[in-house]
DRENGU-479828 format. One line per 4 residues: number of its first residue (from 1); their letters; for each residue x, y, z of C-alpha. Coordinates in steps of 0.25 Angstrom, whole numbers, plus 2048, in hexadecimal, padded with zeros to 3 digits. Layout:
NUM	a	X Y Z | ...
This chain:
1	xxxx	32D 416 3D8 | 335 40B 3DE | 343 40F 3DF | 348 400 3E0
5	xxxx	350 3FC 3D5 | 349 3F1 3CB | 34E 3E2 3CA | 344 3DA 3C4
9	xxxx	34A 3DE 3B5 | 354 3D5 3BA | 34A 3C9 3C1 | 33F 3C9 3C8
13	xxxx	343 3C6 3D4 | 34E 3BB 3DB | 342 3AF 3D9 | 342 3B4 3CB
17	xxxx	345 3A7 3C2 | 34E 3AE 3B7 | 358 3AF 3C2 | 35A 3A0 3C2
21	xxxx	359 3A0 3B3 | 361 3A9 3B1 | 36B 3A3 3BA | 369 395 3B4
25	xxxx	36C 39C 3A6 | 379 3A2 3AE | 37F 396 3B1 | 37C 38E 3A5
29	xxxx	382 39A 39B | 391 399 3A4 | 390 38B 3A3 | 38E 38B 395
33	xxxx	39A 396 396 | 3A3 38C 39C | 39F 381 395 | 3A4 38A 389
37	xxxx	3B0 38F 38F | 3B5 381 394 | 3B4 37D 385 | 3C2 379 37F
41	xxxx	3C0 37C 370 | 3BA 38B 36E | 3BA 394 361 | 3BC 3A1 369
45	xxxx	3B4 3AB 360 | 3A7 3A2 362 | 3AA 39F 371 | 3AB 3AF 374
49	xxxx	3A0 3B3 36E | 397 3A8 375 | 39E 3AC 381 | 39A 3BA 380
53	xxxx	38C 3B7 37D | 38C 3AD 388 | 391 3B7 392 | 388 3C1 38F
57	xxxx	37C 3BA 395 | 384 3B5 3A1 | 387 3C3 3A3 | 377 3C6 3A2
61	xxxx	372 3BB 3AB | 37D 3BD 3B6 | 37C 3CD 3B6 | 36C 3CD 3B7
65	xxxx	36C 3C2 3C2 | 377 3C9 3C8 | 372 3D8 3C7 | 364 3D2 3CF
69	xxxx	36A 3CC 3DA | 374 3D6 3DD | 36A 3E4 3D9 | 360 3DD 3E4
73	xxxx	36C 3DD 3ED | 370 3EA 3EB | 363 3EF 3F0 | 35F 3E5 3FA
77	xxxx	36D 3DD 400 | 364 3D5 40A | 35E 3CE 3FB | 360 3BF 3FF
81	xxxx	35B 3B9 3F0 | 363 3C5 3E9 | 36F 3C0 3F2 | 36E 3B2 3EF
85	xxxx	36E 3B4 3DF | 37A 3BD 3E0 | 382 3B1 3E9 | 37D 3A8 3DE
89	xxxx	382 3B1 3D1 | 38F 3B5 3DB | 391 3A5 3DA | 38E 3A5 3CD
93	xxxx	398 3AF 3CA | 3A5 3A5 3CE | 39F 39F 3C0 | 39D 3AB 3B8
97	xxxx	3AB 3B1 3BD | 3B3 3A3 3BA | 3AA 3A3 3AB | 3AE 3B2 3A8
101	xxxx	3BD 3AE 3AB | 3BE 3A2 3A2 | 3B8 3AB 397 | 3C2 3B5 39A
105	xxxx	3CE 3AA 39A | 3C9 3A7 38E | 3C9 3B3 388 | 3D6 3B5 38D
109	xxxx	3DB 3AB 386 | 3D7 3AE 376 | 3E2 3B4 36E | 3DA 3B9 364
113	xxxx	3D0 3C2 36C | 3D0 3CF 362 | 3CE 3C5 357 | 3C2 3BF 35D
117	xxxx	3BC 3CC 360 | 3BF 3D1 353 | 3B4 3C5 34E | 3A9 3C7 354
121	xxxx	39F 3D2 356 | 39C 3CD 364 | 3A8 3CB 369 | 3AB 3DB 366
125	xxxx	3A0 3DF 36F | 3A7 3D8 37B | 3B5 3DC 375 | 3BA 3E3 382
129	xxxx	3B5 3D9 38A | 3BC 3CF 383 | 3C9 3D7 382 | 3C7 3DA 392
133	xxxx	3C4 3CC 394 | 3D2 3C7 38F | 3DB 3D2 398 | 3D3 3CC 3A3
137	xxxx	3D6 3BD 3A1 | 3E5 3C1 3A8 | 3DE 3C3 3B4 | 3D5 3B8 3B5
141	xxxx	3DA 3AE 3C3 | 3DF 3A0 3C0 | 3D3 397 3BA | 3D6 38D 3C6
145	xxxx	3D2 397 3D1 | 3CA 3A0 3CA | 3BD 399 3D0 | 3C0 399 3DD
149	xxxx	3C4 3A7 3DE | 3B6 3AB 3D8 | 3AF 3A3 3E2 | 3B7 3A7 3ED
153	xxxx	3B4 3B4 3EB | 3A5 3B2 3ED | 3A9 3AF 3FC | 3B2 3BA 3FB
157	xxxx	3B3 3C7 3F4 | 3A4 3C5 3EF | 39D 3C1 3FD | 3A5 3CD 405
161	xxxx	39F 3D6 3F9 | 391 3CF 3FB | 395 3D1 40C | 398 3E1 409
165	xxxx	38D 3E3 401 | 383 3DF 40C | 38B 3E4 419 | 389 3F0 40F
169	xxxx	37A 3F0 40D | 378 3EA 41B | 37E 3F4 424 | 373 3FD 42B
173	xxxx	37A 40A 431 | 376 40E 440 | 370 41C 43E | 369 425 447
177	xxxx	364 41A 44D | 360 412 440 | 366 407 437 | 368 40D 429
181	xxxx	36E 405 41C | 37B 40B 41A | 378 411 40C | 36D 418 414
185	xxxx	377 41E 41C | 383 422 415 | 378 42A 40A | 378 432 418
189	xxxx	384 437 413 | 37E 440 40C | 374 447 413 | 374 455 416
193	xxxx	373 455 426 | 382 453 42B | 380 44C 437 | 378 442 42F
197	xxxx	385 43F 425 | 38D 43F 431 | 385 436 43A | 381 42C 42C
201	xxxx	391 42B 42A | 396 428 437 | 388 41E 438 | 38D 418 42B
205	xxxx	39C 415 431 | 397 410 43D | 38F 405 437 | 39A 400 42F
209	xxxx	3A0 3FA 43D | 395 3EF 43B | 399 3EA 42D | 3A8 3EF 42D
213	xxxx	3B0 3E2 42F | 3A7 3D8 425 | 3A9 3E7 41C | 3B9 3E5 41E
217	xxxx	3B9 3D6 41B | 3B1 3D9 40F | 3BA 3E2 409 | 3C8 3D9 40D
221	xxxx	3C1 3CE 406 | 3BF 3D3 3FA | 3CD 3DC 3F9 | 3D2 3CF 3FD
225	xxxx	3CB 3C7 3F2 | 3CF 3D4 3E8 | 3DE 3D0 3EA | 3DD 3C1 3EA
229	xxxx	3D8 3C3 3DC | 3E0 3CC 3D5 | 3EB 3C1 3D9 | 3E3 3B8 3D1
233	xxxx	3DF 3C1 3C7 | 3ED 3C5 3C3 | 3EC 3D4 3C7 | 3F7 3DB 3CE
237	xxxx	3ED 3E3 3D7 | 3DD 3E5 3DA | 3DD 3F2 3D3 | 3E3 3EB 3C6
241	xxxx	3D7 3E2 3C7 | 3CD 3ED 3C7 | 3D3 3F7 3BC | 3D3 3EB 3B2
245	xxxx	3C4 3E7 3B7 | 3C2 3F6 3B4 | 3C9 3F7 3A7 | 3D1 400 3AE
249	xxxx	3DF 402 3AD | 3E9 407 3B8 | 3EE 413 3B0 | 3DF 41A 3B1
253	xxxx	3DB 418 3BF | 3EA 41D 3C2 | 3E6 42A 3B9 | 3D9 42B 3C0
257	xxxx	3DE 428 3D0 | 3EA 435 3CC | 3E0 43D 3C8 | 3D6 43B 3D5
261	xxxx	3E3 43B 3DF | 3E6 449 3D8 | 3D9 44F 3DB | 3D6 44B 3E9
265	xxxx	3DA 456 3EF | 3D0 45E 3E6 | 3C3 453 3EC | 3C9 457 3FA
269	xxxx	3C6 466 3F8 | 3B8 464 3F5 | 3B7 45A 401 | 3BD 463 40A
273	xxxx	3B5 470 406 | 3A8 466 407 | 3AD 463 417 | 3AD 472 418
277	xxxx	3A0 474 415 | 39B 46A 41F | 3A2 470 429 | 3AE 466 42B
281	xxxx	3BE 46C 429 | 3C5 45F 42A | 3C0 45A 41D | 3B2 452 419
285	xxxx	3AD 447 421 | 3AA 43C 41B | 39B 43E 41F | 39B 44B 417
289	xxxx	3A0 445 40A | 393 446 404 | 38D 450 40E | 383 45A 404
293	xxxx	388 467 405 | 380 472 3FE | 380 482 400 | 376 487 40C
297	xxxx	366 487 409 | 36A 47D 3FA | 364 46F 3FE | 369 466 3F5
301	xxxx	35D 45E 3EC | 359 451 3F3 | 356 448 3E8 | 349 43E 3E8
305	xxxx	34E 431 3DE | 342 436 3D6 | 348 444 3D3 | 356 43D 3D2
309	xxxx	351 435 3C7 | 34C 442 3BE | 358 449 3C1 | 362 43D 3BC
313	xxxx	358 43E 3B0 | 357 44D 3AF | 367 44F 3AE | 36C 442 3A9
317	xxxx	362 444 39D | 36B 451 399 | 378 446 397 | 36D 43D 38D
321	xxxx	35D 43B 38D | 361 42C 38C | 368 42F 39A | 35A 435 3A1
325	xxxx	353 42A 39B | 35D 41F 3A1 | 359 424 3AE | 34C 427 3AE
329	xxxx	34C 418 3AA | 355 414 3B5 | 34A 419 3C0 | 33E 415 3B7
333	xxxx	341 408 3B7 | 347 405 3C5 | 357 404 3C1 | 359 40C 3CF
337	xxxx	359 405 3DE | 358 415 3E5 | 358 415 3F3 | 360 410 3FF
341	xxxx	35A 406 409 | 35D 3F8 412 | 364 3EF 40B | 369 3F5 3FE
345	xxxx	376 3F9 3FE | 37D 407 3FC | 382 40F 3F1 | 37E 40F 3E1
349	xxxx	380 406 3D6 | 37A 403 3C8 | 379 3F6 3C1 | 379 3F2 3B4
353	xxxx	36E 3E8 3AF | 374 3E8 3A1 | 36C 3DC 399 | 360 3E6 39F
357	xxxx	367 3F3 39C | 363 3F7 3A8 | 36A 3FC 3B6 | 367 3FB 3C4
361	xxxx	36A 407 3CF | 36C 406 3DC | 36D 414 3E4 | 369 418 3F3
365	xxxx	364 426 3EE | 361 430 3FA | 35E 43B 3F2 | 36C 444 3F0
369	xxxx	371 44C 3E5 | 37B 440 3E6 | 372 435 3E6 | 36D 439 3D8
373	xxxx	37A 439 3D2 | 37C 42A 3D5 | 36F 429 3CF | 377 42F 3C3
377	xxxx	383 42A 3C6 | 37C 41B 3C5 | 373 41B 3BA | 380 41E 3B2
381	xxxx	385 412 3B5 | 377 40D 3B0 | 377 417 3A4 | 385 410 3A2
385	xxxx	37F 403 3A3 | 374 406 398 | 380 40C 390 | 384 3FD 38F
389	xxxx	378 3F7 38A | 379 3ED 381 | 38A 3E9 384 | 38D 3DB 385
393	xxxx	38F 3D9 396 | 39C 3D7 392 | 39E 3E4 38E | 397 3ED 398
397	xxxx	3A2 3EC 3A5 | 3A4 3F9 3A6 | 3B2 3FB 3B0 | 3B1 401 3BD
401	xxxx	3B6 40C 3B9 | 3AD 410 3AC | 3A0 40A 3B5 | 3A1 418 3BA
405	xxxx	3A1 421 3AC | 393 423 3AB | 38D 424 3BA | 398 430 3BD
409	xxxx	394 436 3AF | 386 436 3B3 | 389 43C 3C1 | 394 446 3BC
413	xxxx	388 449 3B1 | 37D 44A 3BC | 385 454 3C4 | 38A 45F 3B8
417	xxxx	37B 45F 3B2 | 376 462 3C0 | 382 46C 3C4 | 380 473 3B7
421	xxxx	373 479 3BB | 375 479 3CB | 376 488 3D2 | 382 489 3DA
425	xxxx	37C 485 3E9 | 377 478 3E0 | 385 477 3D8 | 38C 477 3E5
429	xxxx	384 46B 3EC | 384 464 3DE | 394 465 3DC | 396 461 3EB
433	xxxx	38D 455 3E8 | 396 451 3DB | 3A3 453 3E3 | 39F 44B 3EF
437	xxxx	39D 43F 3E7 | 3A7 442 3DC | 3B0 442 3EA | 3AC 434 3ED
441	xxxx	3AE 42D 3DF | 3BC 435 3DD | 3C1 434 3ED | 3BA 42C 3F3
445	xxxx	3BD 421 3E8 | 3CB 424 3E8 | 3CA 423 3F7 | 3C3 415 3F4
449	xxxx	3CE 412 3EA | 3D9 413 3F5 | 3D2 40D 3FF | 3D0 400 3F7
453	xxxx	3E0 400 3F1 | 3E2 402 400 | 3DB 3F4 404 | 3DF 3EC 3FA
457	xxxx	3ED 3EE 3FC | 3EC 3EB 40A | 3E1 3E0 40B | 3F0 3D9 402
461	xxxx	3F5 3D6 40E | 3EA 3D5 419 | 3DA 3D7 41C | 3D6 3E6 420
465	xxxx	3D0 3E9 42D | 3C3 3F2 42D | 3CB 3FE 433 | 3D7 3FB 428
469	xxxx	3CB 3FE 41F | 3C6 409 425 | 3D4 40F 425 | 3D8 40C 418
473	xxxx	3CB 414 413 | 3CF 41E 41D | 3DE 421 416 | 3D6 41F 408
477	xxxx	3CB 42B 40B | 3D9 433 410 | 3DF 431 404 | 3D5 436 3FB
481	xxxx	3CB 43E 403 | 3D7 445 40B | 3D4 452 412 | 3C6 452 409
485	xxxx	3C0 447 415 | 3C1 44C 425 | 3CA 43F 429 | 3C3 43C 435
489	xxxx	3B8 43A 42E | 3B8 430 422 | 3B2 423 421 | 3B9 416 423
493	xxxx	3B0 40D 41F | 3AE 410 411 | 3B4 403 40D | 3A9 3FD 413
497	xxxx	39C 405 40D | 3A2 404 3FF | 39D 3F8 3F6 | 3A8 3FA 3EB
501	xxxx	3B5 3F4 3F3 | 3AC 3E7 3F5 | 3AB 3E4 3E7 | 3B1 3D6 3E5
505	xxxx	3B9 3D4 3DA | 3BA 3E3 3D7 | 3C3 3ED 3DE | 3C6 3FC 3DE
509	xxxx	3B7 400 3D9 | 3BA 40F 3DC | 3C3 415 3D3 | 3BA 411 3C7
513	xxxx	3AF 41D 3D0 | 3B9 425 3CF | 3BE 424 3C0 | 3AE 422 3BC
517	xxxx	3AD 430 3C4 | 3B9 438 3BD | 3B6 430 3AE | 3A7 435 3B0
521	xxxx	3AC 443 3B1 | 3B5 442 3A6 | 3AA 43B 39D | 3A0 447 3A2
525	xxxx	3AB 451 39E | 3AA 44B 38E | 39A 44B 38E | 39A 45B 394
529	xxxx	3A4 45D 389 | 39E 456 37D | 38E 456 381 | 384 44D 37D
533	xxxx	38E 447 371 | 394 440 37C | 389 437 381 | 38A 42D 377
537	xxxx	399 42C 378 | 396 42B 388 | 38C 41E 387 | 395 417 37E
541	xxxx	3A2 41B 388 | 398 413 393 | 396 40A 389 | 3A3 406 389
545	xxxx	3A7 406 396 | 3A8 3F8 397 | 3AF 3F5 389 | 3BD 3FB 38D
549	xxxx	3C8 3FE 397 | 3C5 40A 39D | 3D0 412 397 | 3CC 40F 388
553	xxxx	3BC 412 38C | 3C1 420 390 | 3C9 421 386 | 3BE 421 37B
557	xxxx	3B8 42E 380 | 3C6 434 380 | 3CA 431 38F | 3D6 42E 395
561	xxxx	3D5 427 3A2 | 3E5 425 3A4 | 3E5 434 3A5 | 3E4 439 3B3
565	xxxx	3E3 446 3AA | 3D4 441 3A7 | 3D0 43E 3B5 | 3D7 44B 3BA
569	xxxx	3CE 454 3B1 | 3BF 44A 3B7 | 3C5 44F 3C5 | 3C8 45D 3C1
573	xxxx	3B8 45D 3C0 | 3B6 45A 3CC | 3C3 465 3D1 | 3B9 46F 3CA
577	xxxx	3AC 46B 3D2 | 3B4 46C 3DF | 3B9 47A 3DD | 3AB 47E 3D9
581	xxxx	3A3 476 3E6 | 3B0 47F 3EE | 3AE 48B 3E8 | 39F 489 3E7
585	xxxx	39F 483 3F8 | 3A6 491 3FA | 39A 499 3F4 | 390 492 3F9
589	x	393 48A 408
């Protein structure tokens, strides 16, 4: 079977002629939008509802040429006619940007909003939308310079993303002699022969020398950008900007950040005990973070993608049989780009082809225990997606933080149904798999999270040097690794292999791991205590992820995410695991 992802549902190929047509048809409905919006005399019930329908179809051209261009790049960085459409819709975007604004200034501007909504049938199905829309007109910059901010920033903040992303998928590694992709390289980080991790992670921070300063400059640019923006914006700091793009208030990530802070300590014990294992006293390298470790003579089950796909359909079926089917459909039907090569960059992602109601995957899958738990852990964000079939575009933005609900549930689900029948040498790889990555999206993000705050504040006053950089993670991996990490042997660099601080436009994507992380857990807790009745009341919670704050979606399962008490009884789960792996370790190593 061809484990290749499929495109062609979107076009053909980049000589197909709907892509022009479709293009065409792009710009002539945001002209007509204009045209609309320029028009003196308007009766605002008929103008909103055309509006919404008009918006609608800009959002299904623009979304299906721009999924094409940038799917094809994500496997293939070298594709010259997939980058040439996506510096054609990135242009584009100044237009679409500045058209959504005016819409939003309008909005902004009506009086009588509830009213309106209160009138028409379809106006209530984009109500939060609307409601949002109108909070948001406060941050819009001044109309005189709005333009030229947008297109600055495709020279700016956008090309040093662009610039990441292919120094990323570029970079070959020097090892043993040979010139591997990167993402080849760092899966090495979890292969069983020690000298192997050791000699692929100190491979891997060699290479970074050839693409650190162009790395650095494309981080100052964009922190740099961040800043300029939130002074046109009107927010009084970066992080402001994105808990209000995440429907997120502050009161909540504080609840969340007390409650990790608090348990840290508890994170350490299992990395230290882990270092034990492997033999080092001064705490875990770096290299060993996701060392397997198993009990002598138990080798742990090497996955082919084909007997990954039967177990994601075997145990995710037990949640629903509609879950088994998605899956089975997802593979069937090529959804999933599986392995790593030349050219395509690292790490995993889903994307959503709503109008299709279909999603993509992209993974570097080496066959891990691991490896198919971000199977999992993406087809929830699929499953998610499907859960929003049907919503208006304007509707289905889920926020950072909620993006997150369904592909932890899925791997927190993954992991208990395999748990449940595992003996205990099979229990103790399985929990020591589950905490190793459970480690990275609870201290590794919060190490991610202060790292980030670190730069912002002090690219204020100045650029950052690469070894500025590299420190500032250093400090940020001491403040919440600790004595869990040997300090002599970290990793400086992980602001450069990490795509999520390039994002221009969007800052802090980390904590919203974290909170998905901890709200999956607490969201798994309610389905183990009410069973099967809770699957419907779960689909319509994804459902309406992107139709509230975050707080108020929480809220309408009984949740409250301003309680640090909430997050404290998700990370007393995991306290539980760590005294069983201990205890377990004790028995067994």
């Amino acid at each position: 079977m061809d484990w290749t992802w499929d495109l062609t549902v979107l076009y053909k190929d980049f000589d197909d002629p709907k892509i022009e047509a479709d293009f065409d048809t792009l710009k002539k409905l945001c002209s007509e939008a204009q045209a609309a919006l320029d028009q003196k005399e308007k009766e605002p019930l008929a103008f909103l509802e055309e509006s919404v329908n008009r918006s609608e179809e800009i959002s299904r051209l623009s979304s299906a040429i721009g999924n094409f261009a940038a799917l094809t790049l994500a496997a293939d960085a070298s594709n010259e006619k997939a980058q040439q459409l996506m510096d054609r819709l990135e242009m584009f975007s100044v237009q679409l940007s500045l058209l959504d604004s005016a819409f939003t200034r309008y909005i902004g501007g009506i009086e009588d909003l509830e009213a309106l909504i209160a009138k028409s049938e379809k106006l209530q199905k984009v109500d939060f939308f609307l409601r949002k829309s109108k909070e948001d007109a406060a941050h819009l910059p001044d109309e005189a310079i709005e333009e030229w901010l947008l297109k600055m920033s495709l020279s700016g903040g956008n090309a040093f993303s662009n610039l990441r992303d292919k120094l990323d998928a570029t970079l070959t590694v020097d090892y043993e002699g040979k010139h591997l992709p990167l993402s080849q390289v760092r899966s090495m980080a979890y292969d069983p022969d020690p000298a192997v991790r050791k000699a692929a992670y100190e491979a891997e921070l060699a290479s970074y020398a050839k693409i650190e300063i162009p790395m650095a400059a494309c981080l100052n640019g964009i922190k740099g950008e961040a800043l300029t923006m939130i002074e046109a914006e009107h927010f009084d700091s970066v992080l402001d900007k994105t808990l209000a793009q995440s429907n997120m208030d502050r009161a909540t990530l504080d609840a969340m950040l007390t409650a990790i802070r608090e348990y840290l300590p508890v994170f350490r014990k299992y990395l230290r005990k882990k270092g034990e294992i492997l033999g080092h006293q001064d705490g875990l390298p770096f290299y060993d973070l996701f060392a397997p470790i198993a009990p002598k003579g138990y080798e742990p089950k090497k996955y082919t993608i084909e007997e990954a796909r039967q177990k994601l359909i075997d145990e995710m079926g037990k949640f629903t049989p509609d879950m088994a089917a998605f899956m089975d459909q997802a593979f069937e039907n090529r959804w999933i780009d599986v392995y790593p090569r030349d050219g395509k960059g690292g790490g995993a992602f889903c994307a959503e082809l709503h109008d299709l109601d279909q999603s993509r995957v992209l993974t570097n899958f080496a066959g891990s225990f691991s490896d198919v738990s971000t199977l999992a852990h993406e087809l929830g964000h699929a499953w998610h997606n499907r859960c929003m079939a049907g919503l208006p575009h304007a509707m289905i933005d889920a926020p950072m933080p909620l993006a997150e609900t369904a592909s932890i549930f899925n791997e927190t689900f993954l992991a208990n149904a395999v748990l449940e029948t595992a003996g205990k040498e099979e229990r103790f790889s399985l929990l020591e798999g589950n905490l190793m990555e459970t480690t990275q999206t609870i201290v590794d993000i919060y190490s991610r999270f202060l790292f980030e705050s670190a730069v912002i504040e002090q690219r204020k006053e100045r650029t950052l040097s690469v070894n500025e950089l590299k420190n500032l993670m250093l400090d940020a991996q001491e403040q919440s690794y600790g004595d869990g990490l040997d300090k002599n042997l970290r990793h400086p660099y992980m602001w450069a292999c990490k795509s999520h601080y390039y994002i221009s436009g969007l800052s802090f994507y980390n904590f919203p791991y974290a909170f998905g992380q901890l709200f999956g857990a607490g969201i798994f807790a309610r389905y183990k205590q009410e069973g099967p009745s809770f699957v419907p009341k779960y689909n319509q919670l994804l459902r309406s992820c992107g139709s509230g704050m975050v707080a108020d979606v929480a809220a309408s399962i009984g949740i409250d995410v301003r309680s640090a008490d909430f997050w404290r009884e998700s990370l007393k789960v995991y306290e539980r695991e760590i005294e069983e792996f201990i205890q377990l370790a004790e028995e067994l190593m």
